[in-house]
CHARMM-style PDB file with segment names, atoms N, HN, CA, C and O in Angstrom:
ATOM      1  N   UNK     1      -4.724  43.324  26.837  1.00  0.00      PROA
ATOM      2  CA  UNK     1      -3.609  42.874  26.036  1.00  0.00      PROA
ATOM      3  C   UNK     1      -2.610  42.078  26.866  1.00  0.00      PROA
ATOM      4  O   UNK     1      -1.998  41.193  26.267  1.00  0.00      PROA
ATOM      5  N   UNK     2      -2.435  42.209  27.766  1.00  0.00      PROA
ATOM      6  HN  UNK     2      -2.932  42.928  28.252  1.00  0.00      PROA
ATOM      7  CA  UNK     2      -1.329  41.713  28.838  1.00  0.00      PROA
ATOM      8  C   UNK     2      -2.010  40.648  29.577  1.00  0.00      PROA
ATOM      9  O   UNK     2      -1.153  39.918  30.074  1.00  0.00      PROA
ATOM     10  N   UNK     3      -2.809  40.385  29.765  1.00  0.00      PROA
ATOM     11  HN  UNK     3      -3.505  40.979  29.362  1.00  0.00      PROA
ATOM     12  CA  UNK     3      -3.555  38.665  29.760  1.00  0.00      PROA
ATOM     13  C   UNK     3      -3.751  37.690  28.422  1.00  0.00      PROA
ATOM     14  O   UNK     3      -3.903  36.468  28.414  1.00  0.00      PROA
ATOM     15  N   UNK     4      -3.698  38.612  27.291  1.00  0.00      PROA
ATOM     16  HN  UNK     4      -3.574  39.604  27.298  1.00  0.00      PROA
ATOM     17  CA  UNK     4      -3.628  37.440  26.216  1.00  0.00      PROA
ATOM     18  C   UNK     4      -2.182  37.253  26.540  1.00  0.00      PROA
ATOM     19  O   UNK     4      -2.102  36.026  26.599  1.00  0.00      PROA
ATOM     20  N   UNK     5      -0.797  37.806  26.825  1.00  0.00      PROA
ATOM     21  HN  UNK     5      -0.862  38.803  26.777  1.00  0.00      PROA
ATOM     22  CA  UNK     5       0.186  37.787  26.348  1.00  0.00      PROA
ATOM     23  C   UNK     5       0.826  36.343  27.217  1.00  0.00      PROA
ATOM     24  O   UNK     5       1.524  35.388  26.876  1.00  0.00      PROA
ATOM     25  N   UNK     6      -0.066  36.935  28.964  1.00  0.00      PROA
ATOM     26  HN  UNK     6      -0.633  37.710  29.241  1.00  0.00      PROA
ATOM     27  CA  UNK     6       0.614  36.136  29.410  1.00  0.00      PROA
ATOM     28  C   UNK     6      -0.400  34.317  29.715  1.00  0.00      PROA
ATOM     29  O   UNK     6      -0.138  33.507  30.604  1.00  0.00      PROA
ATOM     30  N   UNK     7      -1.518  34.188  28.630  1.00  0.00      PROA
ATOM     31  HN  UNK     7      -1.730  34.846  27.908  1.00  0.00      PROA
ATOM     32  CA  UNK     7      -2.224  33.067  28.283  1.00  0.00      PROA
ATOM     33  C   UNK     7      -0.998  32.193  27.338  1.00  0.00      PROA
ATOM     34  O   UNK     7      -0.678  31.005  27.344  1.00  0.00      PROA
ATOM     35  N   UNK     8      -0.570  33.201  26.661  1.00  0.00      PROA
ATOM     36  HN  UNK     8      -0.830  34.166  26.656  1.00  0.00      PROA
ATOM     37  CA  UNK     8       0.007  32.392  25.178  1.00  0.00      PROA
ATOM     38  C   UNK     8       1.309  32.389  25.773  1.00  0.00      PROA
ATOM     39  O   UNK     8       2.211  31.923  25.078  1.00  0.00      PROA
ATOM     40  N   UNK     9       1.642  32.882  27.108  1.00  0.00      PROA
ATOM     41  HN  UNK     9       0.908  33.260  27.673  1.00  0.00      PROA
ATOM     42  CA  UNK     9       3.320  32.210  27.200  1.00  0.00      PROA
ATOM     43  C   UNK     9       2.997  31.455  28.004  1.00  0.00      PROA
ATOM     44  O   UNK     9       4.011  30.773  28.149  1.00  0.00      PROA
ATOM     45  N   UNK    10       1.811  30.850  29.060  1.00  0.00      PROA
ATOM     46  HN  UNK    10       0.986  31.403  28.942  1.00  0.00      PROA
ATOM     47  CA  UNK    10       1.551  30.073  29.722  1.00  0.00      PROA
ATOM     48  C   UNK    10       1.259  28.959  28.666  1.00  0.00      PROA
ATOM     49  O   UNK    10       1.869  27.890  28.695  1.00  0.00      PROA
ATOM     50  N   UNK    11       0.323  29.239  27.754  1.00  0.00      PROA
ATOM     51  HN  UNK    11      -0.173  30.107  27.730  1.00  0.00      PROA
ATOM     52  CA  UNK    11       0.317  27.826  26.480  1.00  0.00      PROA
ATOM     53  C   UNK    11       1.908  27.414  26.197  1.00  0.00      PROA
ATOM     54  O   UNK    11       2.307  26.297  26.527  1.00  0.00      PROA
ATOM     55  N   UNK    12       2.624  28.203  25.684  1.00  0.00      PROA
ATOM     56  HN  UNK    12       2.300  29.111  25.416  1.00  0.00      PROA
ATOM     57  CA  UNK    12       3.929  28.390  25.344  1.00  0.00      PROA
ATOM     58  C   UNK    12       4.893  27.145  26.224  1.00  0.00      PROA
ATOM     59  O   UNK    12       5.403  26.071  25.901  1.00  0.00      PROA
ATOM     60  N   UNK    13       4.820  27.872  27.356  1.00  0.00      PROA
ATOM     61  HN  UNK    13       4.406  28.743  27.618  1.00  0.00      PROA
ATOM     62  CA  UNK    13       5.419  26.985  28.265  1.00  0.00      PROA
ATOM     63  C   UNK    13       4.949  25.417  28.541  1.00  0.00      PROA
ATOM     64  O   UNK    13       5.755  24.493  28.656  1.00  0.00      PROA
ATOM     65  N   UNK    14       3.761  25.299  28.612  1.00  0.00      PROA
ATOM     66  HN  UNK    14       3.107  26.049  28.518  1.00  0.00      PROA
ATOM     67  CA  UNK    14       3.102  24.179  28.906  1.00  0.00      PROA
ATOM     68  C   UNK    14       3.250  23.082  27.953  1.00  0.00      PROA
ATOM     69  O   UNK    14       3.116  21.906  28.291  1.00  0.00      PROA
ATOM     70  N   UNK    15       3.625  23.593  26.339  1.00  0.00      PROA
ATOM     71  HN  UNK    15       3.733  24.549  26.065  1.00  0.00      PROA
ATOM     72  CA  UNK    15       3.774  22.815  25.095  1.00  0.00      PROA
ATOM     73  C   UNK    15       5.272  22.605  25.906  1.00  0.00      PROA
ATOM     74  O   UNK    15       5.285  21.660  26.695  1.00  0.00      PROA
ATOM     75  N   UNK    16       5.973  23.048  25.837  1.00  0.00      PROA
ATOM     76  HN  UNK    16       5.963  23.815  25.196  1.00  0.00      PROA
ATOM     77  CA  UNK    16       7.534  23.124  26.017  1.00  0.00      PROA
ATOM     78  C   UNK    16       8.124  21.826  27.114  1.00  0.00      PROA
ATOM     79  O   UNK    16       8.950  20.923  26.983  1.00  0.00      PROA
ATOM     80  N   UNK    17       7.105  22.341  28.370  1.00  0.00      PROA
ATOM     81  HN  UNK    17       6.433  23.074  28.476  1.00  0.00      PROA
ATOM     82  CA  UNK    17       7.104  20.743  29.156  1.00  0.00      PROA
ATOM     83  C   UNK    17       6.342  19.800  28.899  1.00  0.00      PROA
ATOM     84  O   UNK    17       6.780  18.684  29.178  1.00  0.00      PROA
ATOM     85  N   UNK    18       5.502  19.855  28.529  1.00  0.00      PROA
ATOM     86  HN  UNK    18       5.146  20.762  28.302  1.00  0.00      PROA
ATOM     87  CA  UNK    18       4.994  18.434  27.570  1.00  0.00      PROA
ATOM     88  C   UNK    18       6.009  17.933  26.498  1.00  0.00      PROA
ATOM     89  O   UNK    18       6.212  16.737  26.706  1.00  0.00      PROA
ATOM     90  N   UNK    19       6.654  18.344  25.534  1.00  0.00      PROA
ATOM     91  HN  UNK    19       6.489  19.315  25.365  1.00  0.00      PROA
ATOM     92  CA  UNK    19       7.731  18.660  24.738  1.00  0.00      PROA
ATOM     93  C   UNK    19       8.991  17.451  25.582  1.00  0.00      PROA
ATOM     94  O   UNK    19       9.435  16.419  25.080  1.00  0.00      PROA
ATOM     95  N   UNK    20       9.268  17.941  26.761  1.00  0.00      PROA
ATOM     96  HN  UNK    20       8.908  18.780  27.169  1.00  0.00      PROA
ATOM     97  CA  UNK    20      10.393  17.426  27.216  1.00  0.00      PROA
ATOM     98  C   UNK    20      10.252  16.179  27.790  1.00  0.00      PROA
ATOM     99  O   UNK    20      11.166  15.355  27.826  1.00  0.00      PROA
ATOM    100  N   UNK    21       8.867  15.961  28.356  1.00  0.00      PROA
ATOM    101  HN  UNK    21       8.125  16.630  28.327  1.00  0.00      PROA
ATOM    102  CA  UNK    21       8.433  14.869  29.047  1.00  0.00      PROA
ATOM    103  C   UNK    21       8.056  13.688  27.867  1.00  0.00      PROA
ATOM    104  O   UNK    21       8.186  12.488  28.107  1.00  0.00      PROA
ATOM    105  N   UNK    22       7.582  14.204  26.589  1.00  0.00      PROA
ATOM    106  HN  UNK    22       7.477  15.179  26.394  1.00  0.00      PROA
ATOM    107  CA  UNK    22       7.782  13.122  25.802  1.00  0.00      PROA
ATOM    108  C   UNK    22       9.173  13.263  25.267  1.00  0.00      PROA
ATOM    109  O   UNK    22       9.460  12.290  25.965  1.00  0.00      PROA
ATOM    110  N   UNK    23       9.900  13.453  24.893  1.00  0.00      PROA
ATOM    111  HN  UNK    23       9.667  14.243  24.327  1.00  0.00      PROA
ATOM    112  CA  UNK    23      11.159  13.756  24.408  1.00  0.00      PROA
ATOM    113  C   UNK    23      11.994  12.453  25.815  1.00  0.00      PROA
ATOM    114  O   UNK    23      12.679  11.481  25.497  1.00  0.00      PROA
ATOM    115  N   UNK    24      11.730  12.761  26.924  1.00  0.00      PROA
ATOM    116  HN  UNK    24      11.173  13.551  27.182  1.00  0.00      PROA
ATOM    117  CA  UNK    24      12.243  11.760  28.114  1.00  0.00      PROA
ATOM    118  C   UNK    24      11.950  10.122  27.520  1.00  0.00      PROA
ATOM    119  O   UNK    24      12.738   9.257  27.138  1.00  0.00      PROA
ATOM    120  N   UNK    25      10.448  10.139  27.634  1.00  0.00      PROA
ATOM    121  HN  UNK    25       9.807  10.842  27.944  1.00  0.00      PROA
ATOM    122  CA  UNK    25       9.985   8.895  27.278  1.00  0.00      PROA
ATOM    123  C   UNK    25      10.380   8.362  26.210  1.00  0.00      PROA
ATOM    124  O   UNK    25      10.544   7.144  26.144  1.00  0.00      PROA
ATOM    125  N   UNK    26      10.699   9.527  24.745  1.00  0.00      PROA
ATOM    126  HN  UNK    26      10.566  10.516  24.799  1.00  0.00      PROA
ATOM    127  CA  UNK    26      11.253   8.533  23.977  1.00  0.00      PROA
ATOM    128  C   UNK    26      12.615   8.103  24.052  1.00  0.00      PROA
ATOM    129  O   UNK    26      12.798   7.028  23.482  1.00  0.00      PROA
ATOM    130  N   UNK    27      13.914   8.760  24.731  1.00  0.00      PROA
ATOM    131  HN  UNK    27      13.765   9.634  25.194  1.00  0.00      PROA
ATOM    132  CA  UNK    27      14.836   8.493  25.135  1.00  0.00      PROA
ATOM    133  C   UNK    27      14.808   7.241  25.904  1.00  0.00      PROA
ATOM    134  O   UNK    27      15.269   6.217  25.402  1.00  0.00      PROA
ATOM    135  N   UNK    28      14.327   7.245  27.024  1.00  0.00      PROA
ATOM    136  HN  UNK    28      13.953   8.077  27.432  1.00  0.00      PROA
ATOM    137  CA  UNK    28      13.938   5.975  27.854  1.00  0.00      PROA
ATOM    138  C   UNK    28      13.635   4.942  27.282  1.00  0.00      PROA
ATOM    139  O   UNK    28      14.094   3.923  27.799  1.00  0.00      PROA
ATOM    140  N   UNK    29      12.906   4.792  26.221  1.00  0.00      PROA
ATOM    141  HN  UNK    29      12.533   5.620  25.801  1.00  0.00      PROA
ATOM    142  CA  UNK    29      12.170   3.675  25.404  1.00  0.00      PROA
ATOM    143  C   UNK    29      12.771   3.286  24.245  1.00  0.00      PROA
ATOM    144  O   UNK    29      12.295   2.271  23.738  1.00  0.00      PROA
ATOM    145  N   UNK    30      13.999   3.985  23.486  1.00  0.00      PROA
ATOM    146  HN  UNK    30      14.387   4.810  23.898  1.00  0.00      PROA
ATOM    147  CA  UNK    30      14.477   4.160  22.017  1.00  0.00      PROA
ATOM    148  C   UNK    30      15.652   3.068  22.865  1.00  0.00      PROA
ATOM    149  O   UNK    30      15.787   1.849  22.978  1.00  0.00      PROA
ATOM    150  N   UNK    31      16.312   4.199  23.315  1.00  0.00      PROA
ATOM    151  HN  UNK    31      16.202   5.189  23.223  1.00  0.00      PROA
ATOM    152  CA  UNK    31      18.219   3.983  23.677  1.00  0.00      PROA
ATOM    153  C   UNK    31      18.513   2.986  25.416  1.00  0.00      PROA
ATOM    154  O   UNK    31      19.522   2.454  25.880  1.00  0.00      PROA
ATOM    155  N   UNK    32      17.380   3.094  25.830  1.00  0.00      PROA
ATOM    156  HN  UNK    32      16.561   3.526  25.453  1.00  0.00      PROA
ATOM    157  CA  UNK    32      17.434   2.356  27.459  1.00  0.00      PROA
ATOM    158  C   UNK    32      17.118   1.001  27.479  1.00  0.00      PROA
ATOM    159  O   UNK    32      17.812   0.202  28.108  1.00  0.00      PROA
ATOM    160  N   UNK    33      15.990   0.622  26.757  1.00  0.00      PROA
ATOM    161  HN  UNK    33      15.426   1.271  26.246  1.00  0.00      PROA
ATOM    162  CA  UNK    33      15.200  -0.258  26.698  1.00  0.00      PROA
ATOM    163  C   UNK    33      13.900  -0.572  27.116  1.00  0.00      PROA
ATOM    164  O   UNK    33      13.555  -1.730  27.354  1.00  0.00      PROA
ATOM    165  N   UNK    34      13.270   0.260  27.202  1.00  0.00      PROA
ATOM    166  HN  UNK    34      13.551   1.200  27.009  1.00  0.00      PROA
ATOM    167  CA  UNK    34      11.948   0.764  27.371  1.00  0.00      PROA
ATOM    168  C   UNK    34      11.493   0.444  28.536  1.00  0.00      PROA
ATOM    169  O   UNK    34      12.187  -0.482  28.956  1.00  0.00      PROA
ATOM    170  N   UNK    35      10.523   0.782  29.433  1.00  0.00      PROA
ATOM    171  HN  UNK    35       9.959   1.534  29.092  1.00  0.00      PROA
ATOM    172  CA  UNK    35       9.731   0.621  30.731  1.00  0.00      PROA
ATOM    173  C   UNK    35       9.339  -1.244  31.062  1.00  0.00      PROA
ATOM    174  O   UNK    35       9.206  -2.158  30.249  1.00  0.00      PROA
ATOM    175  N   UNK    36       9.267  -1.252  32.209  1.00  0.00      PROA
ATOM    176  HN  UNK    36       9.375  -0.510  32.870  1.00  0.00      PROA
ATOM    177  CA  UNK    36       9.007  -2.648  32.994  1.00  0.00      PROA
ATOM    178  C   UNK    36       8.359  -1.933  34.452  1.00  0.00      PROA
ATOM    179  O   UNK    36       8.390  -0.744  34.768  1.00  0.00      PROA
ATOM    180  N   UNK    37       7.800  -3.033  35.168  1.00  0.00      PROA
ATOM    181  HN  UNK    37       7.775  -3.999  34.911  1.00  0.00      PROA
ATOM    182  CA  UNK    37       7.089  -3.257  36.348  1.00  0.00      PROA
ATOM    183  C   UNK    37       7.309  -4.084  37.197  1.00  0.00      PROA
ATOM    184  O   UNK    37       6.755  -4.009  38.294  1.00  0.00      PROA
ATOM    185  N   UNK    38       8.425  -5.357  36.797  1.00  0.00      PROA
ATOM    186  HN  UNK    38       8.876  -5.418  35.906  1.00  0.00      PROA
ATOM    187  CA  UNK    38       8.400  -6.583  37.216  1.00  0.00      PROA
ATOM    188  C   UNK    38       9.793  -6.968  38.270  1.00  0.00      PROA
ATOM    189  O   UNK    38      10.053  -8.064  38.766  1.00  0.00      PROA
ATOM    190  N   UNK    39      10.569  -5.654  38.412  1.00  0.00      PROA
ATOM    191  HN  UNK    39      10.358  -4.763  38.009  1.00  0.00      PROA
ATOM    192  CA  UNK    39      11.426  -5.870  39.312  1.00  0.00      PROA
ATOM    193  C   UNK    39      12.792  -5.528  38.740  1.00  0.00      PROA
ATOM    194  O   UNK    39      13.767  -5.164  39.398  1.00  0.00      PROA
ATOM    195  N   UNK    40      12.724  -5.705  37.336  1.00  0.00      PROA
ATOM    196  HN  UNK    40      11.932  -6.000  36.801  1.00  0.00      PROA
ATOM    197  CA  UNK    40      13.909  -5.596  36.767  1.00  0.00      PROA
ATOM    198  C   UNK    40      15.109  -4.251  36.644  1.00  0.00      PROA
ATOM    199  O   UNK    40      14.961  -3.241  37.332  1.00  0.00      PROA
ATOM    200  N   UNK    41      15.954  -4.363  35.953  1.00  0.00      PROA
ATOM    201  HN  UNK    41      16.075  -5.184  35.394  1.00  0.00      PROA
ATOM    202  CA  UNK    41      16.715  -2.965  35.684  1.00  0.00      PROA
ATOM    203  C   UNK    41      16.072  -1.993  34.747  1.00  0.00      PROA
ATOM    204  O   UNK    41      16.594  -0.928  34.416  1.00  0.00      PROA
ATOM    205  N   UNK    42      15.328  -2.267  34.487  1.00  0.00      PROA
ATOM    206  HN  UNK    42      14.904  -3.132  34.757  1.00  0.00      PROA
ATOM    207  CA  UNK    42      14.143  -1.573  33.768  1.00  0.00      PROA
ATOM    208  C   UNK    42      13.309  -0.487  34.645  1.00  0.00      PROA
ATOM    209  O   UNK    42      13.177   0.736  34.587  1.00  0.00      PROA
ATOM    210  N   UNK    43      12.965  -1.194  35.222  1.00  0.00      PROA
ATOM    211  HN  UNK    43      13.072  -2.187  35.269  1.00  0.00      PROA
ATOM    212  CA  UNK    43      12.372  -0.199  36.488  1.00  0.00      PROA
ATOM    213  C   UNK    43      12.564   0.848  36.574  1.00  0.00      PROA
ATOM    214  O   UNK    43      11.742   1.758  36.467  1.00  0.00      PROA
ATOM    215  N   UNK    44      13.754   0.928  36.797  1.00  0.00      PROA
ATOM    216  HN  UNK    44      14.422   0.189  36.884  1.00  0.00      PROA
ATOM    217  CA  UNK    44      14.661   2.573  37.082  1.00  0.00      PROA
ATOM    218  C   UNK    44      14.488   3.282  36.118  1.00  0.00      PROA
ATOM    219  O   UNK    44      14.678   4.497  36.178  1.00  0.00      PROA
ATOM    220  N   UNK    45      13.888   2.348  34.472  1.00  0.00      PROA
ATOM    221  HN  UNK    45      13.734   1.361  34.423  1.00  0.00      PROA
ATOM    222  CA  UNK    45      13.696   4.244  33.690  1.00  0.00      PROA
ATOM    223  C   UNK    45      12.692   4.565  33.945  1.00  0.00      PROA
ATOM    224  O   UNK    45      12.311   5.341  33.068  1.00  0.00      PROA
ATOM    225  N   UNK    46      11.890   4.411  34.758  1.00  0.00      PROA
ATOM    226  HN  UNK    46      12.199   3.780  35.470  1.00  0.00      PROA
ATOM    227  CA  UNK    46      10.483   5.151  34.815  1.00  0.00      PROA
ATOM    228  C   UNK    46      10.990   6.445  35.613  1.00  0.00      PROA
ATOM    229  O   UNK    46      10.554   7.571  35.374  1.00  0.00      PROA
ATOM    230  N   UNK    47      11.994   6.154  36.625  1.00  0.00      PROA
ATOM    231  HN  UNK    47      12.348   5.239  36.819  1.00  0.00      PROA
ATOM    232  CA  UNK    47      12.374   7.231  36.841  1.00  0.00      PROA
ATOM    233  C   UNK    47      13.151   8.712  36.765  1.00  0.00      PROA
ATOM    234  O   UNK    47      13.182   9.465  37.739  1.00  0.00      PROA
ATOM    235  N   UNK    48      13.742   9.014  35.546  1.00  0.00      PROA
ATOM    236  HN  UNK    48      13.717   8.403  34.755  1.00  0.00      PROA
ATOM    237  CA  UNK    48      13.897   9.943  34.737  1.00  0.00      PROA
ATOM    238  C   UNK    48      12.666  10.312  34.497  1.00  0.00      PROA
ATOM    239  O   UNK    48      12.222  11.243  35.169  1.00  0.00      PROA
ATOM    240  N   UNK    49      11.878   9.725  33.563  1.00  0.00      PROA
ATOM    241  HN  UNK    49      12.238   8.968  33.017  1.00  0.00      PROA
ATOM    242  CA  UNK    49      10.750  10.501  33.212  1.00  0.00      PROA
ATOM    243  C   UNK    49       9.752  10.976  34.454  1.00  0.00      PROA
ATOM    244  O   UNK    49       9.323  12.123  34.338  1.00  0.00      PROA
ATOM    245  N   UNK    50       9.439  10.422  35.329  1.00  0.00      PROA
ATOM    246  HN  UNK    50       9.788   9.489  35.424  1.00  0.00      PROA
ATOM    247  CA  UNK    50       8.721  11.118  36.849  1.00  0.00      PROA
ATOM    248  C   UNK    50       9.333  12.186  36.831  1.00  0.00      PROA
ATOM    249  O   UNK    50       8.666  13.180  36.545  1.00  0.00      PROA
ATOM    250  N   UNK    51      10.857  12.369  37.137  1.00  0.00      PROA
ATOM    251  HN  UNK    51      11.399  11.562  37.369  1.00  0.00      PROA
ATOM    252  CA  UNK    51      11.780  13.443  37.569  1.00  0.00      PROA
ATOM    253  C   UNK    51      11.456  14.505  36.419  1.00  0.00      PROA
ATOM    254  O   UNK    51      11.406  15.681  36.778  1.00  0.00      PROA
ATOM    255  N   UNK    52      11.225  14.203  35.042  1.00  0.00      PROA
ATOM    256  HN  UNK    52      11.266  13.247  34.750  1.00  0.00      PROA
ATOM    257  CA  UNK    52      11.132  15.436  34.644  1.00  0.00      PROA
ATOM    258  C   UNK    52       9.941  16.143  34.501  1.00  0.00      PROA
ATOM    259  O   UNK    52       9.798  17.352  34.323  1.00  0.00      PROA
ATOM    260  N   UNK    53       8.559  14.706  34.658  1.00  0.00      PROA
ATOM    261  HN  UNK    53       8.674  13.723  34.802  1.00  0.00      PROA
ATOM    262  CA  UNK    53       7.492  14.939  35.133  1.00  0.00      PROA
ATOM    263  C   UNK    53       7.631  16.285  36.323  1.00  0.00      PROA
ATOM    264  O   UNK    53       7.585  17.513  36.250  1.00  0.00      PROA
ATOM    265  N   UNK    54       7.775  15.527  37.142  1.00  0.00      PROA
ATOM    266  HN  UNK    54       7.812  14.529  37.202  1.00  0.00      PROA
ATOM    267  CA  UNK    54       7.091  16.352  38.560  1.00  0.00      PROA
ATOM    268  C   UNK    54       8.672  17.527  38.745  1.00  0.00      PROA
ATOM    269  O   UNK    54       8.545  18.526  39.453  1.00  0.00      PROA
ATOM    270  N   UNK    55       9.379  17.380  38.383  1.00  0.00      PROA
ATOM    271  HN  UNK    55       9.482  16.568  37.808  1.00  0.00      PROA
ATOM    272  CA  UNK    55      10.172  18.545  39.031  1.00  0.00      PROA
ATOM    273  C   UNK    55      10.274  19.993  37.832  1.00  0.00      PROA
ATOM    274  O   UNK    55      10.322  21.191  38.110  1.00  0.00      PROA
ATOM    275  N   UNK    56      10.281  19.311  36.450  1.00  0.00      PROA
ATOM    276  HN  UNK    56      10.241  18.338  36.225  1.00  0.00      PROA
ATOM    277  CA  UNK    56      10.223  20.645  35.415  1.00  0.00      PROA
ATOM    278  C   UNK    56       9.094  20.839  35.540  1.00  0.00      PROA
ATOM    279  O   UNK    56       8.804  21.884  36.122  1.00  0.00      PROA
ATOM    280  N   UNK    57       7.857  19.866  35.022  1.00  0.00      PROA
ATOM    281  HN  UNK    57       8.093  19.017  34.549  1.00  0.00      PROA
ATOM    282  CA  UNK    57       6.582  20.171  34.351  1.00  0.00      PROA
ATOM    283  C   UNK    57       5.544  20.915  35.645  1.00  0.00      PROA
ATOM    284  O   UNK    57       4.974  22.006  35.662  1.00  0.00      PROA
ATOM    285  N   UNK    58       5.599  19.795  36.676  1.00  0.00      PROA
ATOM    286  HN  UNK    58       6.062  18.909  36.662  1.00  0.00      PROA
ATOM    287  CA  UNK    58       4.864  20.397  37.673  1.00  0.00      PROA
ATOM    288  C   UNK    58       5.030  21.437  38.765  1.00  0.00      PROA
ATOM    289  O   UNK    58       4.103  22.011  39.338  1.00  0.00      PROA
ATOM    290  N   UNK    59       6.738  21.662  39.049  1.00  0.00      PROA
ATOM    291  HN  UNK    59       7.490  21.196  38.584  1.00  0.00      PROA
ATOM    292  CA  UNK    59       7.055  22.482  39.719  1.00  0.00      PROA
ATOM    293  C   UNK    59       6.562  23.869  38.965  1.00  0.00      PROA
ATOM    294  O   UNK    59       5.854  24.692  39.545  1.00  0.00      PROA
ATOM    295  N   UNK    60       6.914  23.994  37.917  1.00  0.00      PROA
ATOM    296  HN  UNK    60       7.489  23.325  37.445  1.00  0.00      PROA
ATOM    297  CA  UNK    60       6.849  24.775  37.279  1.00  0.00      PROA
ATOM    298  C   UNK    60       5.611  25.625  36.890  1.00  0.00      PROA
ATOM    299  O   UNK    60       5.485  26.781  36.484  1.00  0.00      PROA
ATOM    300  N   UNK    61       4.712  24.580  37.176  1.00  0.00      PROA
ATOM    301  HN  UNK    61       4.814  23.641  37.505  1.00  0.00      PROA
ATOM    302  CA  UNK    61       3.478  24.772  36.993  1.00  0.00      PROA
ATOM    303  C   UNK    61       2.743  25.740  38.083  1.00  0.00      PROA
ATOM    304  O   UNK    61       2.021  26.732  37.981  1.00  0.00      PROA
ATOM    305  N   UNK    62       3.397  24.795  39.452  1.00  0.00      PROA
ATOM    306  HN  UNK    62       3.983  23.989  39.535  1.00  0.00      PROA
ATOM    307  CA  UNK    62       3.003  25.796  40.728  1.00  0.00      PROA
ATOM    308  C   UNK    62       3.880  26.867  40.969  1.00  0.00      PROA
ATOM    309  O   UNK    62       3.959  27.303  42.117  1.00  0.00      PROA
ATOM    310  N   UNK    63       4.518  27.333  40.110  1.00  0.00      PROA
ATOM    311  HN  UNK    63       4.454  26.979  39.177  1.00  0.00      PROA
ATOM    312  CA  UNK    63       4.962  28.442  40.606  1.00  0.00      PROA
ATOM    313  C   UNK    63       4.268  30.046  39.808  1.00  0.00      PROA
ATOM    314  OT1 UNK    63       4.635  31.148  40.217  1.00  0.00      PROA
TER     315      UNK     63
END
């Protein structure tokens, strides 16, 4: 019982940062002006979404 519990709060969680990481992207893309590659001030929103990539989703993951 206590491995299903802690499967479905590991699913739980995993929806939750997926959840936020698109929730980033659409912020970034709605209200910023969406992603670029080419040098511009654009650039910089890719980085919010990395940050919530790798420091919520993945930290989180390895711990």
């Amino acid at each position: 019982m206590a491995e299903g519990r802690f499967y479905l709060s590991v699913l739980a969680l995993s929806s939750l940062g997926s959840m936020c990481v698109l929730f980033t992207v659409y912020w970034m893309w709605s209200w910023h002006g969406g992603f670029a590659w080419d040098g511009s001030i654009l650039t910089f929103n890719c980085h919010p979404v990395l940050m919530v990539a790798g420091l919520v989703v993945v930290y989180s993951a390895g711990e």
